[in-house]
MITORDO-821249 format. One line per 8 residues: number of its first residue (from 1); for each residue z, y, x of N, C-alpha, C, O, CB. Coordinates in Angstrom, 1 decimal. Atoms other than C-alpha are relative to their C-alpha. Glycine has a CB too. Layout:
BEGIN
NUM> Z/Y/X/Z/Y/X/Z/Y/X/Z/Y/X/Z/Y/X ~ ...;
This chain:
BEGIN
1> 1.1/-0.9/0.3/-93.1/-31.7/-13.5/-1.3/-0.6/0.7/-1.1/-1.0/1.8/0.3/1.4/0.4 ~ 0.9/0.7/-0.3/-96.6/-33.0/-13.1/-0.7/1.3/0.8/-0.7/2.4/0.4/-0.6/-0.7/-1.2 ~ 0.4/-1.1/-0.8/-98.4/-31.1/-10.3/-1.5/0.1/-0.4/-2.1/-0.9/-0.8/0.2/-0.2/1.5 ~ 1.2/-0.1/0.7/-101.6/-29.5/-11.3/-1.5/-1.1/0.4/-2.4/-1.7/-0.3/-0.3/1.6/0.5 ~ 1.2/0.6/-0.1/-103.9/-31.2/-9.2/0.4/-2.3/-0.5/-0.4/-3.2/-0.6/-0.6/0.5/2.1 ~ 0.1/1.9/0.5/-102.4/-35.2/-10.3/-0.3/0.2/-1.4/-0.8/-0.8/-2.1/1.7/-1.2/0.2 ~ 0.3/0.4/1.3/-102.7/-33.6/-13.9/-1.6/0.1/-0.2/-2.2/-0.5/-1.0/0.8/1.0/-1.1 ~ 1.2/0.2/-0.1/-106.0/-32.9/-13.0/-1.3/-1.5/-0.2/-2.2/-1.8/-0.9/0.3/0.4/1.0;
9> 0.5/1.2/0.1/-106.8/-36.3/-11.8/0.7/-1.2/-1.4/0.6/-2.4/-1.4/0.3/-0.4/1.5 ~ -1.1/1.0/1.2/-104.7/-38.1/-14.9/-1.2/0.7/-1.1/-1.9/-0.2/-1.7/2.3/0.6/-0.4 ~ 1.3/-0.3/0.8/-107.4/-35.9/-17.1/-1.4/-0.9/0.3/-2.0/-1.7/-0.4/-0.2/1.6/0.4 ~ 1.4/0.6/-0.4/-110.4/-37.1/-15.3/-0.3/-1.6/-0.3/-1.3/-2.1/-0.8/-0.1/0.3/1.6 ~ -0.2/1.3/0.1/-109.1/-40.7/-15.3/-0.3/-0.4/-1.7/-0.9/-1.3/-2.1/1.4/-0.3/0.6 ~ 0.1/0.2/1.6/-108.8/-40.5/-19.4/-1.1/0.0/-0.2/-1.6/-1.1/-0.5/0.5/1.0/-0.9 ~ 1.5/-0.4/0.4/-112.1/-38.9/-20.0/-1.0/-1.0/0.5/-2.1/-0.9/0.0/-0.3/1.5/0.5 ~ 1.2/0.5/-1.2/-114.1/-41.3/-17.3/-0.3/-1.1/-1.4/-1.4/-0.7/-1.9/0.8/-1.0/2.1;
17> 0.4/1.2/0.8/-114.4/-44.2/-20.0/-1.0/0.3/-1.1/-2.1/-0.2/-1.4/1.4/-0.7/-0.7 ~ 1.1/-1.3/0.9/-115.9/-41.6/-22.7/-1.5/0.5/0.8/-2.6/0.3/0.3/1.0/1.7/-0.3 ~ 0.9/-0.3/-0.8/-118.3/-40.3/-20.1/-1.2/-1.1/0.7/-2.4/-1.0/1.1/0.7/0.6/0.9 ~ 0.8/0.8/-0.6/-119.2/-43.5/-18.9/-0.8/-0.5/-1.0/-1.8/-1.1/-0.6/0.7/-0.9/0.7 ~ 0.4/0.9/1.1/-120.1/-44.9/-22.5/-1.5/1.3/-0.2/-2.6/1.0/-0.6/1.6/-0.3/-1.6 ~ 1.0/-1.0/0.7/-122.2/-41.5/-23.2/-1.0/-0.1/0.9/-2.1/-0.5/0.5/0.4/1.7/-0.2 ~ 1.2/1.2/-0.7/-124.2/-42.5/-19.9/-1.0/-0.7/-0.1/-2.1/-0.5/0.4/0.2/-0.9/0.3 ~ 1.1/1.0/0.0/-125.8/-45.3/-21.0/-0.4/-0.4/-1.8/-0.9/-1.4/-2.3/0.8/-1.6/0.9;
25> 0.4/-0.2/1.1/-126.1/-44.0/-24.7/-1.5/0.5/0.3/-1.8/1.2/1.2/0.8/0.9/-0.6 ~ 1.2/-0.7/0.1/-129.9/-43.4/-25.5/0.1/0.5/-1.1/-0.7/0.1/-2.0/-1.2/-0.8/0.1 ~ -0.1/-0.5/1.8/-128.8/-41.3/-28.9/-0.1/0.9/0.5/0.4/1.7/-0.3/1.2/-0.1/-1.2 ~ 0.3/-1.0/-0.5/-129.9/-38.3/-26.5/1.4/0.9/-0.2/1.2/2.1/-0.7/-1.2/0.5/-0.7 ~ -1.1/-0.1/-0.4/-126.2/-37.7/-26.0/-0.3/1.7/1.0/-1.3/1.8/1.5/0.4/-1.6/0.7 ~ -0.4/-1.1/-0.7/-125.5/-34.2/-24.3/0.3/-0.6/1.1/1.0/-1.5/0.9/1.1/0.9/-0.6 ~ -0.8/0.4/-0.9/-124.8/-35.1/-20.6/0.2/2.1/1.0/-0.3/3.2/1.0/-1.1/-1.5/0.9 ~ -0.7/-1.3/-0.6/-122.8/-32.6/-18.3/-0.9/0.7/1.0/-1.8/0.2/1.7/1.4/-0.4/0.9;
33> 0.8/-0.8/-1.0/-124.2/-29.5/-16.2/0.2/-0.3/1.0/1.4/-0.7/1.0/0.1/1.2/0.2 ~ -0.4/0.1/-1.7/-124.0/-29.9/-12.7/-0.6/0.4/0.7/-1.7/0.0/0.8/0.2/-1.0/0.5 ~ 0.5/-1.0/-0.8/-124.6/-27.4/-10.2/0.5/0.0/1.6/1.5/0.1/2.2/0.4/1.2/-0.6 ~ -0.4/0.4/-1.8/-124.6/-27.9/-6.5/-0.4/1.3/1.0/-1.2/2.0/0.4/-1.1/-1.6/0.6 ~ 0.1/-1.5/-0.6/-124.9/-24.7/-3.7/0.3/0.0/1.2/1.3/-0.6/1.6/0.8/0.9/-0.6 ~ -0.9/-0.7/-2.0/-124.4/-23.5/0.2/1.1/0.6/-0.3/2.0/0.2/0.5/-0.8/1.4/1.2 ~ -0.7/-1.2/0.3/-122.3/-20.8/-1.3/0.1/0.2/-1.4/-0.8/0.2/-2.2/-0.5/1.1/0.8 ~ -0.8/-0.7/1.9/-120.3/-19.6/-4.7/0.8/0.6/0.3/1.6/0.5/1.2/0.8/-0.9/-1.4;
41> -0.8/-1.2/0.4/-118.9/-16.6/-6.1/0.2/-0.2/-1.5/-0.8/-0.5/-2.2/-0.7/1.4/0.5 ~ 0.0/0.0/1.7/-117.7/-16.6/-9.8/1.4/1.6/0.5/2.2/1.9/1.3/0.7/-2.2/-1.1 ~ -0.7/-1.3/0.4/-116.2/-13.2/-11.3/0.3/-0.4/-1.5/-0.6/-0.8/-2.2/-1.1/1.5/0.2 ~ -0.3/-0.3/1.6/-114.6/-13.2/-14.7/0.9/1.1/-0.4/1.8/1.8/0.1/0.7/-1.2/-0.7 ~ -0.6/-1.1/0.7/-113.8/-11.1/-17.1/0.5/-0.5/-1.5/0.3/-1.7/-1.8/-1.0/1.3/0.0 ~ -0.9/0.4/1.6/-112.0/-11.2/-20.8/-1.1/-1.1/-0.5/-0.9/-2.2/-0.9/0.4/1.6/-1.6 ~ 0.8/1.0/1.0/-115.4/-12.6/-22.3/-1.0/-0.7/0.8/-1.7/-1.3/0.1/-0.9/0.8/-1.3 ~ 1.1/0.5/-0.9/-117.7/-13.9/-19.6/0.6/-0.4/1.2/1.7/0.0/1.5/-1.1/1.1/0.2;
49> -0.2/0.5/-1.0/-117.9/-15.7/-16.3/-1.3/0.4/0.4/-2.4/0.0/-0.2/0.5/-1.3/0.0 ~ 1.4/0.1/-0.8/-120.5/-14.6/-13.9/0.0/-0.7/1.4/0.8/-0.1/2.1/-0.5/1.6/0.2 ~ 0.2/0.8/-1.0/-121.2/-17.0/-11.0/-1.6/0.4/0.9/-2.6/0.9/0.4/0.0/-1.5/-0.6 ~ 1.1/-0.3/-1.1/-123.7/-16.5/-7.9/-0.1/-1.1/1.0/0.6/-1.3/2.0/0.2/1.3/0.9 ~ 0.3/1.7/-1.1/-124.9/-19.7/-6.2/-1.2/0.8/1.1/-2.0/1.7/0.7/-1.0/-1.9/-1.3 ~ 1.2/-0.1/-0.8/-127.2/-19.3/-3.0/0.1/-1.4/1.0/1.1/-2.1/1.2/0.0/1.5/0.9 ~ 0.4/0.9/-1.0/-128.9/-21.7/-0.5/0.3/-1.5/-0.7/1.5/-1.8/-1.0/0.9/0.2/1.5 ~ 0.0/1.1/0.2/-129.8/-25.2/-1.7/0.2/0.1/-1.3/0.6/-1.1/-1.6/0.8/-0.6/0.7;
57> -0.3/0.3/1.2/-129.4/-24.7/-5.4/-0.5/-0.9/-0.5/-1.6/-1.1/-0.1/0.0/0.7/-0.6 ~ 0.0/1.2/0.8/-129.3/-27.7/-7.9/1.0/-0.2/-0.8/2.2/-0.4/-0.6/-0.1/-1.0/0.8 ~ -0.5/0.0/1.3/-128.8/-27.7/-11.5/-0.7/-1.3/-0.7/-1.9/-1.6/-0.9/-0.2/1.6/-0.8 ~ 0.4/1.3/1.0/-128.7/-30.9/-13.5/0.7/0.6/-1.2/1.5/1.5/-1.3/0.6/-1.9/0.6 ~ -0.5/0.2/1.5/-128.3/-31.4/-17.2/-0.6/-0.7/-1.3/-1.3/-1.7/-1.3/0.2/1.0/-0.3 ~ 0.7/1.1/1.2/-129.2/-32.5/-20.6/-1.6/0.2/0.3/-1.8/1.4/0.1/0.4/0.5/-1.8 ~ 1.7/-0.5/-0.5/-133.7/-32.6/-19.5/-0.2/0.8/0.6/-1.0/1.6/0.2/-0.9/0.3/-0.9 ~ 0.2/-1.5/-0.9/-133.3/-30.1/-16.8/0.9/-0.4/0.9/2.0/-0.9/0.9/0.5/1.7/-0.9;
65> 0.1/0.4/-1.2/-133.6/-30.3/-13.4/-0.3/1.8/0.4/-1.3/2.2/-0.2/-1.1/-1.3/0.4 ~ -0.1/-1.3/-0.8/-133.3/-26.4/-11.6/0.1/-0.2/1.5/1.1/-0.6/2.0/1.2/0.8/-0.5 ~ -0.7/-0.3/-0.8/-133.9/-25.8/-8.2/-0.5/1.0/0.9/-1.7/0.8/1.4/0.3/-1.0/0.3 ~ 0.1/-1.7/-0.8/-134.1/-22.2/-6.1/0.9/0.2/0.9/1.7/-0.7/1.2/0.3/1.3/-0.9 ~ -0.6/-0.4/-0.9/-132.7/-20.4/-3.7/1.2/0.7/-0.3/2.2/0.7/0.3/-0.7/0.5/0.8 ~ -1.4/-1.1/0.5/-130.3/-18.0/-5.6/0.1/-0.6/-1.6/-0.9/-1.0/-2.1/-0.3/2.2/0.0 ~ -0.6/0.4/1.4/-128.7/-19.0/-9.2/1.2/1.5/0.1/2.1/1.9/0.9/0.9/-2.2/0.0 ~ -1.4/-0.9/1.3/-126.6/-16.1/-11.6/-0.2/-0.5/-1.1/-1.1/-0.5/-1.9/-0.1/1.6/-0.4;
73> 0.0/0.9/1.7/-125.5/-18.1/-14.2/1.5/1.0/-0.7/2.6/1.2/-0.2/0.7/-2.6/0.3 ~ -0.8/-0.6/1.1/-123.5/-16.0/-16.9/0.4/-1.1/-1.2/-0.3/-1.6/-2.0/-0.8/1.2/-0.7 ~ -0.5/0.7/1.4/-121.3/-17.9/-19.3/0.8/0.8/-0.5/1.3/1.7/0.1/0.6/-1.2/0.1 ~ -1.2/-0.5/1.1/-119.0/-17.2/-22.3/1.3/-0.9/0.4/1.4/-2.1/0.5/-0.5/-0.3/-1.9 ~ -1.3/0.8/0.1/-115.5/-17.9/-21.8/0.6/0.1/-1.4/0.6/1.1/-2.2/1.1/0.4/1.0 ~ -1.1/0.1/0.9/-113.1/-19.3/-24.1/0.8/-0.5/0.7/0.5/-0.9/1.8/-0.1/-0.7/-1.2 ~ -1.6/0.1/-0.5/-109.3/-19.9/-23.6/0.5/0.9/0.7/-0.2/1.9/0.8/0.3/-0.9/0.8 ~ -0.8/-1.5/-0.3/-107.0/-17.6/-22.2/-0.3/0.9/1.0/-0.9/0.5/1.9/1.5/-0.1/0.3;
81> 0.7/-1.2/-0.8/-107.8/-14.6/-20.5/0.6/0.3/1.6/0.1/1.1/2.4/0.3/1.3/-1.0 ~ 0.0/0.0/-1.6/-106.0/-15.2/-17.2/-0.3/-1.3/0.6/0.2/-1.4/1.8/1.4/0.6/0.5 ~ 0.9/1.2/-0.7/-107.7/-18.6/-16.2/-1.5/0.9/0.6/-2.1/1.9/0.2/-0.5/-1.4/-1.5 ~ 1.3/-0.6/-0.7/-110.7/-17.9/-13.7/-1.0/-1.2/-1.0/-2.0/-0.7/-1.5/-0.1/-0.3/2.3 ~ 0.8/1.3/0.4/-112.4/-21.4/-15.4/0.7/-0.6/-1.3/2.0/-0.8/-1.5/0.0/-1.2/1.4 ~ -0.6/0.4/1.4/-112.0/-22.6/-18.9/-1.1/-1.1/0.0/-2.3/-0.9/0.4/0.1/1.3/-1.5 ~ 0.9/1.0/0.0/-113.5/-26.2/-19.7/-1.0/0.4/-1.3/-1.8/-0.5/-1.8/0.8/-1.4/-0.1 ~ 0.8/-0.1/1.1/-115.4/-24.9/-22.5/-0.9/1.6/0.1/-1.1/2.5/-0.7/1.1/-0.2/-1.5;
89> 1.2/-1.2/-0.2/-117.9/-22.3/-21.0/-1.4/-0.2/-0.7/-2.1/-1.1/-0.4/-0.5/0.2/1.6 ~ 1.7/-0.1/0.2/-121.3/-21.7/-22.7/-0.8/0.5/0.8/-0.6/1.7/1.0/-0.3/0.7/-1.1 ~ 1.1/-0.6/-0.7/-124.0/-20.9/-20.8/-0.8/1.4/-1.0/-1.5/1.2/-2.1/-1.0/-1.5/0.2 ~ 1.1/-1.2/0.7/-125.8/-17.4/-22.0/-1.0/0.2/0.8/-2.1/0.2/0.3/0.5/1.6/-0.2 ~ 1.2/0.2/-0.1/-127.9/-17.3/-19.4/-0.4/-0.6/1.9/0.4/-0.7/2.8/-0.6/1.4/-0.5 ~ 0.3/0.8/-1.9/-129.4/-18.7/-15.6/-1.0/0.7/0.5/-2.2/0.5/0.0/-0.5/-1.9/0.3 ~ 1.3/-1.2/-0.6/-131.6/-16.2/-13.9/0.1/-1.4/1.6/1.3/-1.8/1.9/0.7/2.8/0.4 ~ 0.4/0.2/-0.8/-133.0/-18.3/-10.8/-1.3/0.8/0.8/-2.3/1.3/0.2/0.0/-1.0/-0.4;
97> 0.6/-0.4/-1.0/-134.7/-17.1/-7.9/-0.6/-0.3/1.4/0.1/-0.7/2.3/0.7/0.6/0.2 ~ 0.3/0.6/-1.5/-136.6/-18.0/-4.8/-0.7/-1.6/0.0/0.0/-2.6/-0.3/1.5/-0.1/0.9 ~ 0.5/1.6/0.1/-138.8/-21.2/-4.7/0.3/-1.0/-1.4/0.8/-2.2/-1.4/0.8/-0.8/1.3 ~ -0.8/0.8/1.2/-138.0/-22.2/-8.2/-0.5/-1.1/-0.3/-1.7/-1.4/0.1/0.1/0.5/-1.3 ~ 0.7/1.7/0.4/-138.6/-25.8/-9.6/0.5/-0.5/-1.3/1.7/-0.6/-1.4/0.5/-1.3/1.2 ~ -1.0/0.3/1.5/-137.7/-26.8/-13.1/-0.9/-1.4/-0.3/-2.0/-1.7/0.1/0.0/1.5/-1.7 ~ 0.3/1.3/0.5/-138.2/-30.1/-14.6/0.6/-0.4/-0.9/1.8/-0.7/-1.0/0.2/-0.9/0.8 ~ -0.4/0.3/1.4/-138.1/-30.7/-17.9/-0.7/-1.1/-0.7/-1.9/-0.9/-1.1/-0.2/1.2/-0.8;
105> 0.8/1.0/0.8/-139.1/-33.8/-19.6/-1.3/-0.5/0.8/-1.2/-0.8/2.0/-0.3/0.6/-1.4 ~ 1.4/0.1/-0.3/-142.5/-34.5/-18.7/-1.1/1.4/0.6/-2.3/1.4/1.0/-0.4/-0.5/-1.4 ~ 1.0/-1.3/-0.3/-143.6/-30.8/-17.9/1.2/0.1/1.4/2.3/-0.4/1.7/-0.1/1.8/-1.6 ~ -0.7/-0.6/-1.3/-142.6/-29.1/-14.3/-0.7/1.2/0.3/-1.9/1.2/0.7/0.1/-1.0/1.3 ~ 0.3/-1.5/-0.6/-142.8/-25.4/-13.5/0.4/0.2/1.4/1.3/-0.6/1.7/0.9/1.2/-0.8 ~ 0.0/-0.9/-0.9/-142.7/-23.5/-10.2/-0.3/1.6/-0.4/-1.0/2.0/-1.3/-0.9/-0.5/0.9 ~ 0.3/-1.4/-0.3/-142.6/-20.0/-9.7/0.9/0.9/0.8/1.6/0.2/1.7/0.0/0.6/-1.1 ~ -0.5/-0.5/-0.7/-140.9/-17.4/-8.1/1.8/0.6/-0.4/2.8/0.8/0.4/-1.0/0.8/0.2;
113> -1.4/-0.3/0.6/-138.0/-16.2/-10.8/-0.5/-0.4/-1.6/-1.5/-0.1/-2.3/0.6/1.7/0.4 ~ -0.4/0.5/1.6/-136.8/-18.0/-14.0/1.0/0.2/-0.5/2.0/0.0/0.2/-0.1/-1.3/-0.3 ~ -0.3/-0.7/0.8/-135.3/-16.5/-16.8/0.7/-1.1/-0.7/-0.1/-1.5/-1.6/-1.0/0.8/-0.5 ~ 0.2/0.9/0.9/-133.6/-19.5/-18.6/1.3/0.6/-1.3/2.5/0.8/-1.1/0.3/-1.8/0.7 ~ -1.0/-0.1/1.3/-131.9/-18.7/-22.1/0.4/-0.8/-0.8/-0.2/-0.9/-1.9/-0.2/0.8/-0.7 ~ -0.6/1.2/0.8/-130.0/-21.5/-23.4/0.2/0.4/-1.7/0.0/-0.5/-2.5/1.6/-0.5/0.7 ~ -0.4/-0.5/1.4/-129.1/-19.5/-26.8/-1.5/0.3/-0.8/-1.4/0.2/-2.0/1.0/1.6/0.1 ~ 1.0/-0.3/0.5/-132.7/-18.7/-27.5/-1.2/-1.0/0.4/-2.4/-0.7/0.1/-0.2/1.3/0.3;
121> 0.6/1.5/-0.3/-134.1/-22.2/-26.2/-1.3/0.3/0.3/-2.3/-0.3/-0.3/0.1/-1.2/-1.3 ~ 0.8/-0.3/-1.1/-136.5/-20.5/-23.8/0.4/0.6/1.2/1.3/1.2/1.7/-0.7/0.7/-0.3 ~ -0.2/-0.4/-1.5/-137.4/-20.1/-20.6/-1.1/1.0/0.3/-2.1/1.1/-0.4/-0.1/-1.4/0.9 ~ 1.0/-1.1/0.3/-139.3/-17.2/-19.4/-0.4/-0.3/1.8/0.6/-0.3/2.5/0.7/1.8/-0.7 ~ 0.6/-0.1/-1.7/-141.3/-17.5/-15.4/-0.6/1.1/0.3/-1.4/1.8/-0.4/-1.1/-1.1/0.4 ~ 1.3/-1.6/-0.3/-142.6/-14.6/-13.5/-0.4/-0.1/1.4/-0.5/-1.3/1.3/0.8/1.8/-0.1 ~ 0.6/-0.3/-1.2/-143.9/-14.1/-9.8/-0.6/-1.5/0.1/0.1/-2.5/0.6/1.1/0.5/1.3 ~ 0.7/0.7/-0.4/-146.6/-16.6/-9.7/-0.3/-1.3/-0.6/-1.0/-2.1/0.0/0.1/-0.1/0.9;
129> -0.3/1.2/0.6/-145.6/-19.2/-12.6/-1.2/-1.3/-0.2/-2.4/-1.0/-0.3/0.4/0.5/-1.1 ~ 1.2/1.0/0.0/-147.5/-22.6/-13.0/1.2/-1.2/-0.7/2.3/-1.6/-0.4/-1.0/-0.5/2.0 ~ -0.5/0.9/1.3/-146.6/-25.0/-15.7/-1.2/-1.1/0.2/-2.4/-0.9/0.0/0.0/1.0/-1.7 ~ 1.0/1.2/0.1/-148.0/-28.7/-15.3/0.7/-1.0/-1.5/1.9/-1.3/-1.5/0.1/-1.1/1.8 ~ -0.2/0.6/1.2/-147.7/-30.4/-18.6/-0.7/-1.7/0.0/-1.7/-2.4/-0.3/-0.8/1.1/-1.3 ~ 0.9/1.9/-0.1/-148.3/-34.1/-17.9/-0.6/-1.0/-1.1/-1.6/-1.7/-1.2/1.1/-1.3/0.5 ~ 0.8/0.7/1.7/-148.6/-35.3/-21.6/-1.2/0.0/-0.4/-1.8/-0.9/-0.9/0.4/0.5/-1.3 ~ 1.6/-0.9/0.3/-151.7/-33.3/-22.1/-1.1/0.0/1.0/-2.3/0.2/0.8/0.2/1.5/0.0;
137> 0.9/-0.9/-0.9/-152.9/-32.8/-18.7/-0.2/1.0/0.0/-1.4/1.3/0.2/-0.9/-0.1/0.1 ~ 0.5/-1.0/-0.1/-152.9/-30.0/-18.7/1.1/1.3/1.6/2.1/0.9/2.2/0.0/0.5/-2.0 ~ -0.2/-0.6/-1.1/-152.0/-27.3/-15.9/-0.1/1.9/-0.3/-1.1/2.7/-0.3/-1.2/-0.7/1.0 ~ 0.2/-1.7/0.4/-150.8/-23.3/-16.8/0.2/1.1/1.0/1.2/1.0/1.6/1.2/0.4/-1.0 ~ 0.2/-0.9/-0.5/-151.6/-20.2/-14.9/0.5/1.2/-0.2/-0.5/1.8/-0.6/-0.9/-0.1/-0.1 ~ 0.5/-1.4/0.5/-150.6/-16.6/-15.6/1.1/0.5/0.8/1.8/-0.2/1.5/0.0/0.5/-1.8 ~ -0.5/-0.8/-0.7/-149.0/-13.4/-14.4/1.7/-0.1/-0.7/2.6/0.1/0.0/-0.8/1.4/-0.1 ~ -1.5/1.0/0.7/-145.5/-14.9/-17.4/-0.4/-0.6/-0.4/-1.6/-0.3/-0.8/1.3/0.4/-0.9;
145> -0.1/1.3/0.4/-145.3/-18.0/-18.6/1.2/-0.2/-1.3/2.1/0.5/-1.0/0.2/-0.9/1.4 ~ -0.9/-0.6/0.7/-143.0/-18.2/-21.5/0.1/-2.3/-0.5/-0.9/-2.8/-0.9/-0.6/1.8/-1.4 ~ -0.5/1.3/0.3/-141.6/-22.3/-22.1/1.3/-0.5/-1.4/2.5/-0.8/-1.3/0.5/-0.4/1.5 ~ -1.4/0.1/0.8/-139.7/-22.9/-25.5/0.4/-0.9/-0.5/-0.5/-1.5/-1.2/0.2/0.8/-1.1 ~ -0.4/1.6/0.1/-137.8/-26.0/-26.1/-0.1/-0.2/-1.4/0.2/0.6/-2.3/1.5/-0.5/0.6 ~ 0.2/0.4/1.0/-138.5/-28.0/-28.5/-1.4/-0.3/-1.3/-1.8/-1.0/-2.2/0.8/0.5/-0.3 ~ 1.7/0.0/1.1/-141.9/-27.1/-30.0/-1.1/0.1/1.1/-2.0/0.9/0.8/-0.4/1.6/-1.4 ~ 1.4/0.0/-0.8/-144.5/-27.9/-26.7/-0.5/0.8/0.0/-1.7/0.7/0.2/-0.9/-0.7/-0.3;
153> 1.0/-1.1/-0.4/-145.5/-24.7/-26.5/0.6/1.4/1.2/1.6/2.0/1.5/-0.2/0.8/-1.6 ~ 0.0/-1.1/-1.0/-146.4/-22.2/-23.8/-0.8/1.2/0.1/-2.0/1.1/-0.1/-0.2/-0.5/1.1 ~ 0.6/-1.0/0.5/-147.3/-19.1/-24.0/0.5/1.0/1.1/1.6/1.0/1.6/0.3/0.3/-1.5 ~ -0.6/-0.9/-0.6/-147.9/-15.9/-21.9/-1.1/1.0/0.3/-1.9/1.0/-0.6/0.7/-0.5/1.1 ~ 0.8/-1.0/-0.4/-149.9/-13.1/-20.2/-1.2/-0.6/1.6/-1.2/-1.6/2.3/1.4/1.4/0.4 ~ 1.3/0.6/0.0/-153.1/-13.2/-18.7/0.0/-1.3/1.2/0.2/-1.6/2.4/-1.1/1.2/0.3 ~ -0.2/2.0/-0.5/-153.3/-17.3/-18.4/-0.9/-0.3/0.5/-1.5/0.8/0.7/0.2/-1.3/-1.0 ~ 1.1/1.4/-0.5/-155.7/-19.6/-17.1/0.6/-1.4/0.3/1.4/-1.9/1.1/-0.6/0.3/1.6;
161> -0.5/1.4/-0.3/-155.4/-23.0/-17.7/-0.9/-1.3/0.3/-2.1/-1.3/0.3/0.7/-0.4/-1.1 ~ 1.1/1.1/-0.7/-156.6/-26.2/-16.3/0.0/-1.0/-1.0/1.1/-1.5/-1.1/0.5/-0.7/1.5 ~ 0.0/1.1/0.9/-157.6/-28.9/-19.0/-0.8/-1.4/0.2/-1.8/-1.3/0.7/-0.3/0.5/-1.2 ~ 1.0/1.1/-0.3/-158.9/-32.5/-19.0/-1.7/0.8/-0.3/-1.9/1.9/-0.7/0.4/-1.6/-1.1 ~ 1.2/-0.9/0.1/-162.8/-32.2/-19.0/-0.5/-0.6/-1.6/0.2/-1.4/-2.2/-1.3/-0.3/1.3 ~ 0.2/0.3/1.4/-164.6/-32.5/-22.5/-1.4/-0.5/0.6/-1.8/-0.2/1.8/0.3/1.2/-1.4 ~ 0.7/0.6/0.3/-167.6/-34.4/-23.3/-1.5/1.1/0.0/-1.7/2.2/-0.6/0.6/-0.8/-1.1 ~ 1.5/-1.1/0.1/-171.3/-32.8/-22.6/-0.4/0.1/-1.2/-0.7/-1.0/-1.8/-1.4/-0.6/0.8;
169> 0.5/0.0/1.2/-172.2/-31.6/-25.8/-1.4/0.8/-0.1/-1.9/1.1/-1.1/1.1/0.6/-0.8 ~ 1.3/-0.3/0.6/-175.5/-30.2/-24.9/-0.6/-0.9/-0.3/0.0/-2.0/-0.6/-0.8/0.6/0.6 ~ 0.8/1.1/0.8/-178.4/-31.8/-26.1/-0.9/-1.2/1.4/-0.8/-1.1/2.7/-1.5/1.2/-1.3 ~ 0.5/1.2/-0.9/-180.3/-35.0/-24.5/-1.5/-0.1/0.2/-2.4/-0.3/-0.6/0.4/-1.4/-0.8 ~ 1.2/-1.0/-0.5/-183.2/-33.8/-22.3/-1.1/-1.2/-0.2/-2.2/-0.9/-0.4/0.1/0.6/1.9 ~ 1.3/0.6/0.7/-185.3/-37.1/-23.2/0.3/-0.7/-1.0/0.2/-1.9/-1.1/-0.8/-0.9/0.7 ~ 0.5/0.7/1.2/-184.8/-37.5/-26.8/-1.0/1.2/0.0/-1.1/2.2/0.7/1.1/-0.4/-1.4 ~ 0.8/-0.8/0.4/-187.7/-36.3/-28.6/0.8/1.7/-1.1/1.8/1.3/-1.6/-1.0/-1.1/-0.7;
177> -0.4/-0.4/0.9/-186.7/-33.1/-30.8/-1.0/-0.4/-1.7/-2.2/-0.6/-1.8/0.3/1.3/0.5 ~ 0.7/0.0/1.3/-187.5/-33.5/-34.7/-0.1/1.2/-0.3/1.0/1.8/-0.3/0.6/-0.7/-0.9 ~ -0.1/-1.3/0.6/-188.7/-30.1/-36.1/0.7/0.0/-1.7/0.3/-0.8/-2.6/-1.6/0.5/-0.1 ~ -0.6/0.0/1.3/-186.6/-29.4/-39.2/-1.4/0.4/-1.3/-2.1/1.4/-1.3/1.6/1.3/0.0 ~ 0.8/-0.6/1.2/-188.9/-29.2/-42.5/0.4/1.3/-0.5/1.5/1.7/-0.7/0.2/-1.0/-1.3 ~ 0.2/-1.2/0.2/-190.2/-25.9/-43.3/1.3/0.3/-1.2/1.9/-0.8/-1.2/-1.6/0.3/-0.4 ~ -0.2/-0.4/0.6/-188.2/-24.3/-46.0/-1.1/0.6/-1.2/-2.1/1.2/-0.9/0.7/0.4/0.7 ~ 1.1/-0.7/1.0/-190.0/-23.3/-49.5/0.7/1.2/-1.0/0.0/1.8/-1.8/-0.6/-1.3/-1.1;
């Protein structure tokens, strides 16, 4: 009888060659979550896994970088109903808390608490959000911040944003003006 933790490692060993190849794929390949913590609690139940990370949190994954002081991450389980951990959890949702930091592609938020919903491919910021968008330059302000993947857009309640500067478009204090011809 193979003991859990060598079938463990006899899994891991299989899979390593697959993982290693998806790696150094640029076909924007899915890579794995990974969540690091002072402290975890996970609770499950028949359809869900609820977890509680504090101190030091850090969430990697596919263009996403998370990091706060508290993480509740809710997933969906599948497989049988008396496993605490099934390899095939979905993420429903990651409420972060406390010094947040996200890093996504080319944009990076702070704020105080983020909302992220993997099923509805937004993210929602609240206590003090600020969204830097480096592509653009640009720099977002407001009381929420609302970030939805895939279509560059941010949107939220009352914003202020910082943009490159634009070009003086008043007029040029020594040209002469021409008077336009009267009208008849």
């Amino acid at each position: 009888m193979i003991r859990p933790a060598a079938l463990l490692l006899l899994v891991s060993l299989i899979a390593l060659p697959a993982r290693l190849a998806a790696a150094d794929d640029d076909s924007g390949a899915l890579a794995p979550t990974e969540i690091t913590c002072d402290h975890f609690e996970g609770v499950s139940s028949d359809t869900e896994m609820t977890t509680k990370l504090t101190g030091n949190v850090v969430v990697t994954g596919t263009n996403l970088r998370i990091t706060c002081d508290r993480l509740e991450v809710v997933s969906y389980r599948s497989g049988p109903k008396q496993d605490l951990l099934t390899h095939r959890n979905r993420f429903k949702s990651l409420v972060a808390v406390g010094h947040v930091r996200i890093i996504q592609g080319d944009r990076e938020a702070t704020c105080g608490r983020a909302v992220v919903l993997p099923g509805e491919n937004r993210i929602t910021l609240t206590d003090n959000p600020m969204v830097v968008d480096r592509k653009y330059d640009v720099t977002y302000y407001g009381d929420s911040l609302e970030l939805l993947r895939g279509e560059r857009r941010v949107h939220g309640e009352h914003v202020r944003f910082v943009a490159p500067p634009l070009k003086d478009l008043g007029f040029d204090k020594d040209q002469t003006l021409t008077q336009p011809a009267p009208s008849k």
